[in-house]
C-alpha positions, 0 to 999 in steps of 0.5 A: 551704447556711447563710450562715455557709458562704456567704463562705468558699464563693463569695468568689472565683469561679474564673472570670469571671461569664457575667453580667459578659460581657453589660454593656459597660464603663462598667456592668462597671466600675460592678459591680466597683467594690470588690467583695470590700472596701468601697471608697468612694462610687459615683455611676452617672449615666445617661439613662433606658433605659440599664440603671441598674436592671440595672447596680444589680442586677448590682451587688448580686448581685456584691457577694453573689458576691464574699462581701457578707453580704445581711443587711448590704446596704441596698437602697433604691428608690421603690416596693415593688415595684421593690424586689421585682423587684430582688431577683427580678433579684439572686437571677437573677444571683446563680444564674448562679454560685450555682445553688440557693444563690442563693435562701438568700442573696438570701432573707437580703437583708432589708433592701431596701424603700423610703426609708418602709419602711426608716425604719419599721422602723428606727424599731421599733428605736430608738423609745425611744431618740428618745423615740418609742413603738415602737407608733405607727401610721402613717397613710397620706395619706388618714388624714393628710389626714383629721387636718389637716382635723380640726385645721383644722375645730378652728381654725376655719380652715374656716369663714372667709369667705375660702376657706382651703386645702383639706386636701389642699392644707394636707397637700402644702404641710406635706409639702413643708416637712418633706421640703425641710428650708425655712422655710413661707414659703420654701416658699409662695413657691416652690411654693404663691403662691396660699396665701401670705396664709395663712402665720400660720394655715398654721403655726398649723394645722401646730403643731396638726396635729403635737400631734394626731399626737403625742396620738395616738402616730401618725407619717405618711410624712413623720415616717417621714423626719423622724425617722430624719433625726432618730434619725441626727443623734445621734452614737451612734445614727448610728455604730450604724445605719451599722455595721448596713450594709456597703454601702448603694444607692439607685435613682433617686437624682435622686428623693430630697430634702433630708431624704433625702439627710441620712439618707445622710450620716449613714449613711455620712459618708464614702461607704464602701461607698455607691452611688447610681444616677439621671438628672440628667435627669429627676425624677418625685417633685417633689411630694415636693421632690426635688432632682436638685441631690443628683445635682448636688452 
């Protein structure tokens, strides 16, 4: 079996999915919702253990069960491997009405990674379009680490008799910035105090360390965000990148900051076909200036 086969085939089950019978009634309807059309925003809010990352994958193989082409789903988690075992448990479910054919189809479901990952390869598409070569080489923390203290030792910020922050200090402090879309000193204040004599040569050092990546055609996880932020501002671009994606879903939404949340706006300004999925109780990537207020709000 193709995929060309595969909507007309099994867009309408002719009995109910087994699988819909083991979720109670607040995840059923969080499966169904819209499934067979793009209906509008899904918001799934729920404490931890409850099955959010099941109901999520109950979603997304029901969608597939229902007719959604996977290679236009966008799949987003936090890590790479939960994004590998939500398409383990996609192409499960899936089988249940599937069988053999599950396999072919969740295997077109190409498009689920992490918020980095994703953007990395959008970036190879439209590199050239932003003004970005599609050849950049991303670098990990410790390369980005390695190159704010390159520029720092280059400044001569170092070498001051009072102790300037350290590399991986000046590399969380310029993270955070990037990542909750505010100003240096809002960020100093909220989340570095102790660095904030230092504001003047923080922004000397973060100009610096922006033309180093520039020269050297490198991008570092934050511009992974920051770019595609950038690349879905541009009307065009944003109208072509949300017409890739029928449906977009997001695990562990109450993780994801400021710079992320843009990214989905732009992508779908009026929520059709969205879902996101978190605990407004909890947030484990702080660090990165998650904001549970996008669960809020």
């Amino acid at each position: 079996m193709n995929l060309a086969t595969a909507d007309s085939t099994f867009r309408e089950p002719t009995v109910q999915p087994a699988y819909l019978a083991r979720l109670n009634d607040a995840q059923r309807q969080a499966v169904e919702h819209g499934a067979g059309q793009i209906a509008g925003p899904l918001l799934v809010i729920a404490g931890a253990g409850s099955g959010k990352t099941n109901t999520l994958a109950h979603r997304v193989a029901h969608l597939i069960v229902k007719g959604a082409d996977p290679r236009r789903i966008l799949l987003m988690t936090f890590s790479r491997r939960a994004a590998s075992e939500m398409a383990r448990r996609v192409e499960r479910i899936a089988g249940e009405v599937l069988g053999r054919d599950a396999a072919v189809i969740t295997d077109a479901l190409t498009w689920a990674g992490t918020f980095h990952g994703i953007g990395a390869r959008l970036l190879r598409d439209y590199a050239l379009e932003i003004g970005l070569d599609p050849a950049f080489t991303i670098h990990d923390r410790e390369d980005s680490a390695d190159l704010m203290n390159l520029v720092r030792h280059e400044l001569g910020f170092s070498k001051t008799e009072a102790r300037f922050p350290t590399k991986g200090t000046c590399l969380a402090i310029y993270s955070r910035a990037v990542n909750a879309q505010a100003p240096l000193n809002e960020v100093l204040g909220s989340a570095f105090p102790w660095c904030a004599g230092w504001a003047e040569q923080l922004k000397e050092l973060f100009a610096g360390y922006v033309e180093a990546k520039q020269a050297q055609n490198v991008l570092d996880y934050d511009d992974l965000l920051l770019y595609w932020a950038q690349m879905a501002a541009e009307p065009e671009i944003a109208a072509h990148l949300g017409g890739r994606f029928d449906h977009v879903l997001v695990d562990e939404y109450q993780d994801t900051n400021r710079l992320q949340a843009s990214i989905l706006m732009a992508l779908k300004p009026d929520g059709a076909g969205l879902t996101v999925v978190g605990d407004d109780a909890q947030s484990i990537y702080s660090f990165r200036a998650a904001e549970v207020r996008n669960i809020l709000d």
